[in-house]
C-alpha positions as CSV (number, residue, x, y, z in Angstrom):
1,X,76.4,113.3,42.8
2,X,78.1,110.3,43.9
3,X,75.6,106.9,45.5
4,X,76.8,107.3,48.8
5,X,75.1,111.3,49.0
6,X,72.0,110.3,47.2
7,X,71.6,107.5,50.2
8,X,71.9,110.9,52.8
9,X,69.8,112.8,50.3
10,X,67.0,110.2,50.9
11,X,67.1,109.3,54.6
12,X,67.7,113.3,56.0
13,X,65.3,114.4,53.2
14,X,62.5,112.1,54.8
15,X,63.3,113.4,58.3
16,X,63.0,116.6,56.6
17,X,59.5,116.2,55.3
18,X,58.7,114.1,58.3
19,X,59.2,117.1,60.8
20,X,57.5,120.1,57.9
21,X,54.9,117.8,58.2
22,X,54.4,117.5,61.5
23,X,54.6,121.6,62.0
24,X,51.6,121.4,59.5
25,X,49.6,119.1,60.9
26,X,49.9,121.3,64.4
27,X,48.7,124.2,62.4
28,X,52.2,125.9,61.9
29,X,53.3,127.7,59.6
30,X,56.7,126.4,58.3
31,X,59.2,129.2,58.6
32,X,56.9,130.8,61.1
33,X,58.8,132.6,63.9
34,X,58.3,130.9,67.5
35,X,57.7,131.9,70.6
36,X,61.4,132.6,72.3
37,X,64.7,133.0,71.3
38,X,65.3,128.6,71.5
39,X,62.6,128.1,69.3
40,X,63.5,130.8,67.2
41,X,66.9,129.2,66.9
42,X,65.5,125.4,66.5
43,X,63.2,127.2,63.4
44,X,66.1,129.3,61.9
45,X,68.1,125.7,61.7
46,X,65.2,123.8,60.6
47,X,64.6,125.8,57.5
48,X,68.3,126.0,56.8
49,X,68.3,122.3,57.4
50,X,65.4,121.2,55.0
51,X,66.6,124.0,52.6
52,X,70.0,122.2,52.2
53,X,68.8,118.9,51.8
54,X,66.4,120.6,48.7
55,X,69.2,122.3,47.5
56,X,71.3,119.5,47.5
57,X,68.6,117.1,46.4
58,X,67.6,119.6,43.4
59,X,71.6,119.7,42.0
60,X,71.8,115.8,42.3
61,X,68.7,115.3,40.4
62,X,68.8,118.2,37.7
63,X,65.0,119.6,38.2
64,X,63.0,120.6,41.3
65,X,60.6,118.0,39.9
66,X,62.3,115.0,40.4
67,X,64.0,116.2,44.0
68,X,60.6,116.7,45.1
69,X,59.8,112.9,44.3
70,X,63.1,111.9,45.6
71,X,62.2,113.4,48.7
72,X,58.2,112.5,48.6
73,X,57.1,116.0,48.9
74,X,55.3,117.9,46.2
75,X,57.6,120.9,43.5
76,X,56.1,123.9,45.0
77,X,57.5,122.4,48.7
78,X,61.2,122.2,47.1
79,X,61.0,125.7,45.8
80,X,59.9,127.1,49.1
81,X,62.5,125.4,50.8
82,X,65.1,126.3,48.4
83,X,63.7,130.2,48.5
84,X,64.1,130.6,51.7
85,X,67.7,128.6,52.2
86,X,68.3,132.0,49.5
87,X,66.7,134.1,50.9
88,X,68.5,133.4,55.0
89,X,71.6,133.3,52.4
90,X,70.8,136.7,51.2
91,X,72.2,135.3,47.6
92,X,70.9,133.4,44.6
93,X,71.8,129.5,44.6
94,X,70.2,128.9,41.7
95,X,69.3,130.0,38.0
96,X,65.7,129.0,37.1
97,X,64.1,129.0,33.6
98,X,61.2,127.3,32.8
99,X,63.3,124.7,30.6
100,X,66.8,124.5,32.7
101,X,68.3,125.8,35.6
102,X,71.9,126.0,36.7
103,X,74.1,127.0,39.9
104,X,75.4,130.6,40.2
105,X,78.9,131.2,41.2
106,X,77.4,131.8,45.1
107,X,75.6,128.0,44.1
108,X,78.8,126.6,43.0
109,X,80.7,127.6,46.3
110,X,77.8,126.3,48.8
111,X,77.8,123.4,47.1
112,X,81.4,122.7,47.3
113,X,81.4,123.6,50.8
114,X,78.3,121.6,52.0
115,X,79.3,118.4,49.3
116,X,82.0,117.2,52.6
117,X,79.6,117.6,55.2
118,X,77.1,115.6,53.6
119,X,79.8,112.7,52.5
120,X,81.1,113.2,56.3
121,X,77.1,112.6,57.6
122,X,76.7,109.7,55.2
123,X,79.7,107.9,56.2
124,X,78.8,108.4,60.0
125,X,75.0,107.2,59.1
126,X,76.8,103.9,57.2
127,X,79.2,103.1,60.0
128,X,76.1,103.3,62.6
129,X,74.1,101.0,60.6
130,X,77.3,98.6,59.7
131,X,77.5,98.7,63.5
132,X,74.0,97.3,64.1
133,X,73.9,95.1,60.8
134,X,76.8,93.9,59.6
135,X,79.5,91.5,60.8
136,X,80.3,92.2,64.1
137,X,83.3,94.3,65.3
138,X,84.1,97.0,67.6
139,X,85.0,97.4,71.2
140,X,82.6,95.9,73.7
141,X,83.4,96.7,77.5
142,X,82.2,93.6,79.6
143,X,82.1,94.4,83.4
144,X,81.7,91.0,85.7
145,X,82.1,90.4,89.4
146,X,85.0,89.5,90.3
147,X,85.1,85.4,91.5
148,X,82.4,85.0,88.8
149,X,84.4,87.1,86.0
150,X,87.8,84.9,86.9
151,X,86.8,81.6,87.4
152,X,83.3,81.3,84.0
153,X,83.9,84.4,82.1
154,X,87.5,85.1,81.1
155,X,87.9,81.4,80.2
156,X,85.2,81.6,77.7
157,X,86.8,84.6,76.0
158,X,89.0,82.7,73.7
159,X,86.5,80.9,72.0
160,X,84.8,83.8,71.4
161,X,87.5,85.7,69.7
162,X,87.9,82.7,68.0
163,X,84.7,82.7,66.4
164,X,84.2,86.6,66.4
165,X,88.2,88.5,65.6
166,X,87.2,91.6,64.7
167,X,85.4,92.1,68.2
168,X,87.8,93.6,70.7
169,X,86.9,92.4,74.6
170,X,87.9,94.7,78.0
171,X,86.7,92.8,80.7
172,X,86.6,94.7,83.9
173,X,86.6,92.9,87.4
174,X,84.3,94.9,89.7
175,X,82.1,93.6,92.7
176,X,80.6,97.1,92.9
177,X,77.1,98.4,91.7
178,X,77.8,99.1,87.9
179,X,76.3,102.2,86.1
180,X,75.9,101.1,82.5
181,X,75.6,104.7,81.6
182,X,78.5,106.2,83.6
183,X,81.2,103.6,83.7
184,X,80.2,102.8,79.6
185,X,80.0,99.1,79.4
186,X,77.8,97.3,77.6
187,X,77.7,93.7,79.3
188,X,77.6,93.2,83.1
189,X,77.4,89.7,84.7
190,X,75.9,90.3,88.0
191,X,75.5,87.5,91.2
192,X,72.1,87.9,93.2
193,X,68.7,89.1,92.6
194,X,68.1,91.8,89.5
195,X,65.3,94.3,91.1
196,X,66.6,97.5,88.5
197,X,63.6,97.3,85.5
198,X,65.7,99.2,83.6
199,X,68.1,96.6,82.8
200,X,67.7,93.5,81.0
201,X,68.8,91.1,83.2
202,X,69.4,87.1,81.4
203,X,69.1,84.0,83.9
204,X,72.6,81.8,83.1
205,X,71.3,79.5,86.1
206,X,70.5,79.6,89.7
207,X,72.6,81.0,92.0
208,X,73.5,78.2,94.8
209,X,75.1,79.3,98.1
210,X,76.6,77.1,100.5
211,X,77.7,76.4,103.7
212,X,81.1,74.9,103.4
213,X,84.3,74.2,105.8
214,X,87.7,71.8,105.1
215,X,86.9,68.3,106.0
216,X,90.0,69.0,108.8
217,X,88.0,72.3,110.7
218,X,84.8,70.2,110.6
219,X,86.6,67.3,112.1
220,X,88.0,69.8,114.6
221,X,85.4,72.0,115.0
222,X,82.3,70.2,113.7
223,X,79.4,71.7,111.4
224,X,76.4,73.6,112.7
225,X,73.1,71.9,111.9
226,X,71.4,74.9,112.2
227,X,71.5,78.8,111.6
228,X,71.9,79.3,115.3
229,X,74.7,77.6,115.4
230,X,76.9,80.1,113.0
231,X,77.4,82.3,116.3
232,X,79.9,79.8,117.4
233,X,81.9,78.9,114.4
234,X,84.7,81.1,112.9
235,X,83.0,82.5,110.0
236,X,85.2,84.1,107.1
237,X,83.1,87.1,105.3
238,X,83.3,88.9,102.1
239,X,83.6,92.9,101.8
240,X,82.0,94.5,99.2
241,X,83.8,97.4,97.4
242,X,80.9,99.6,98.7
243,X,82.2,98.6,102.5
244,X,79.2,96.8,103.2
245,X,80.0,93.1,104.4
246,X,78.0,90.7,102.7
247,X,75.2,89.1,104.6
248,X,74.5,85.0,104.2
249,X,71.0,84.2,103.5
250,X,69.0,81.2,104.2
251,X,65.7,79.8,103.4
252,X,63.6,78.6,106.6
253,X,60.2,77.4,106.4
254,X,59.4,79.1,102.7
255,X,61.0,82.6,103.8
256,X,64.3,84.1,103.0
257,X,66.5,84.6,105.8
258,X,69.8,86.8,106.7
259,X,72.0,86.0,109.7
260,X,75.3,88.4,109.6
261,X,77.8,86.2,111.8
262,X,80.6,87.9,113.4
263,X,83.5,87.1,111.1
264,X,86.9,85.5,112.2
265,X,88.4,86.5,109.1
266,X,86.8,89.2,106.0
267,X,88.2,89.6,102.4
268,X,86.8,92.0,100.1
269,X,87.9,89.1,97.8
270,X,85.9,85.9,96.6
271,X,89.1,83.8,96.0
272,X,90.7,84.7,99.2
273,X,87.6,83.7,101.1
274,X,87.9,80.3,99.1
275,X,91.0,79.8,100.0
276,X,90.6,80.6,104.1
277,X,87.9,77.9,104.1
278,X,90.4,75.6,102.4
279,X,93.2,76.1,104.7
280,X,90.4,75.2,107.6
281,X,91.0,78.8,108.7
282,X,87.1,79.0,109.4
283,X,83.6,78.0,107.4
284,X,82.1,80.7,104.7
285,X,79.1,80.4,102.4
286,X,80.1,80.5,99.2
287,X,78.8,79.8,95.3
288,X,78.0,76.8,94.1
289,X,80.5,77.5,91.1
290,X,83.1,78.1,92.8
291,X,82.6,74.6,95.2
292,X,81.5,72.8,92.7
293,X,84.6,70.8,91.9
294,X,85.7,71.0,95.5
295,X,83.3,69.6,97.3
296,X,82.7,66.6,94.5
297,X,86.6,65.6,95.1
298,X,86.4,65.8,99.3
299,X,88.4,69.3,99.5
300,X,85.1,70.6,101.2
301,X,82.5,69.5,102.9
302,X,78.9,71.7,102.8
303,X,76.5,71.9,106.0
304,X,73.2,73.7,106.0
305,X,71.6,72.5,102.6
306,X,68.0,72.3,103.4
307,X,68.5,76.4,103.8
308,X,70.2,76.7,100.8
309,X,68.5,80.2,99.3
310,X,67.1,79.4,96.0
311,X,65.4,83.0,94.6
312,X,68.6,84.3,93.4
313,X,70.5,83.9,90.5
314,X,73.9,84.9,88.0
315,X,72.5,87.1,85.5
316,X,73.8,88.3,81.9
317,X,73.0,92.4,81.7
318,X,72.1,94.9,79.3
319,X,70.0,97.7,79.0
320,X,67.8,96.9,76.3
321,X,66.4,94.7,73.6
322,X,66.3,97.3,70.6
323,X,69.1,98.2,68.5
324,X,71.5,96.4,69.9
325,X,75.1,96.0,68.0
326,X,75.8,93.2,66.4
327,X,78.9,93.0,68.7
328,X,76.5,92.9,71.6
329,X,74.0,90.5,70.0
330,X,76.6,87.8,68.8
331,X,78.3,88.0,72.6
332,X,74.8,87.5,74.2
333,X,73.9,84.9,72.0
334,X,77.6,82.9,72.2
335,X,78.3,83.2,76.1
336,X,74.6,82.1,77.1
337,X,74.9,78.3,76.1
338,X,78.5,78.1,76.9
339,X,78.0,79.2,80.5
340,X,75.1,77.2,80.6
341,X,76.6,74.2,79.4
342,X,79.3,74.2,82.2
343,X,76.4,72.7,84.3
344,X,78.2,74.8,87.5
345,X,74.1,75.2,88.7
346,X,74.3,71.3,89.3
347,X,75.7,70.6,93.2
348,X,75.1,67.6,93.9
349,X,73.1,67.5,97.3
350,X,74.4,64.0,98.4
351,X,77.5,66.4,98.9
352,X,75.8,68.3,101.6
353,X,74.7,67.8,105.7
């Protein structure tokens, strides 16, 4: 038998013994009939299961003997398991002497038959663990919110791909809650506070948000200098796929804060948001990556800073730390320091009123 089914013969024979031994350690017989017709079923397959992986086992290595130590379990356990493979069979498998033994014509056929299966299962157990060990490749379905997704992660792809070919990317722009489950992805970047424990959730930096208008509405209009103030300003909100409108938060006096001012204008759109506050259309809070650059070269002015919430954050997601692809591992591991050296936390105050 060729390398790659001796490598099945090993790991499924150990699961094999693993789970006999288990039933004997509970005090059950192995082979002994179970309580209803699923347990019946799940001890029908599991002697049919550890009798193939005997049989099998026993042909590749030429003696019940030396499958037994293959598979770490003592001669007599082989036979048994072999007997009553035969026995559900209702045929002979094998031809035993006390010097040789040899497959019957039934023996040759179930061979032949169960030979593919095993190659099939081998090849599936190989790809699996290429998957987690070996270079990375594969799809990997990357979910991001939308402003966040357009402006730091899509630009960072190509340098990825660079470094990483055989890794296909779909990036999907969603400002939605994300079922990792469900919608299948595999990497989320997510804006706010992470309160799900079942997700790993990776700080990138601090999430900033900001008070900001065009230097023309605040000359127009002025700035409030305080969260009162808001109620008499045209505000421009943000719609969230769910149909909620997005509430702007403050810090006052240590505690966080929501104010939900009537809006002038609402997008369910980050970008178009940005670009109503640009056009002096009306005065939004808004990300410190996205103003970053704006407000260092004069195109906006911030207001408000001493509220600036400061709990919150944008977050690289996953759902856990074990077994992770490689594909998932080198993306982690590359995007991390490349978003975090964009510096897009650092907002210079001296900026803000």
């Amino acid at each position: 038998m060729d390398e790659a089914i001796n490598t099945f013969m090993s790991t499924l024979g150990r699961a094999a013994a693993s789970a006999t031994s288990r039933r004997a350690m509970a005090g059950v017989p192995v082979g002994a009939p179970s309580g209803d017709a699923g347990d019946a079923l799940a001890a029908s397959f599991a002697t049919s299961y550890s009798g193939v992986v005997a049989f099998m086992t026993v042909v590749a290595e030429g003696s019940f003997a030396k499958a037994g130590d293959r598979l770490g379990i003592g001669r007599s356990a082989v036979s048994r398991s072999v007997q009553k493979l035969e026995s559900q069979l209702g045929v002979r498998l094998i031809r035993r002497t006390t010097r040789s033994l040899s497959l019957t014509n039934e023996g040759q056929l179930f061979h032949a038959h169960c030979k593919p299966g095993v190659e099939s299962i081998t090849r599936a157990l190989e790809g699996v663990r290429e998957l987690r060990e070996g270079p990375p490749r594969g799809l990997l379905r990357v979910c991001s919110d939308v402003g966040f997704g357009r402006q730091v992660v899509a630009p960072l792809l190509k340098d990825f791909r660079a470094a990483y070919p055989d890794v296909a990317i779909e990036l999907m722009l969603d400002d939605g809650p994300i079922d990792f489950a469900s919608d299948n992805v595999d990497i989320a970047f997510r804006n706010g506070r992470m309160e799900d424990s079942q997700i790993i959730a990776k700080l990138l930096f601090p999430m900033q948000m900001l008070v900001c208008a065009s230097p023309e509405y605040a000359v127009r209009h002025g700035l409030p200098r305080s969260i009162g103030e808001l109620a008499r300003h045209r505000c421009v909100n943000f719609r969230f796929a769910s149909g909620r409108v997005r509430e702007w938060e403050f810090k006052v006096d240590g505690q966080r804060l929501k104010a939900a001012p009537r809006g002038a204008l609402t997008f369910n759109d980050a970008d178009l948001v940005l670009a109503a506050v640009l056009e002096g259309q009306g005065i939004a809070q808004l990300a410190g990556y996205q103003i970053r650059e704006l407000l260092g070269d004069g195109r906006l002015v911030a207001c408000l800073a001493p509220h600036a919430p400061d709990d919150s954050g944008h977050y690289l997601c996953y759902l856990s730390r074990r077994h992770l692809p490689s594909r998932i591992r080198v993306f982690i591991d590359h995007m991390t320091p490349a978003i975090r050296a964009l510096g897009l936390h650092r907002v210079d105050e001296r900026m803000a009123t």
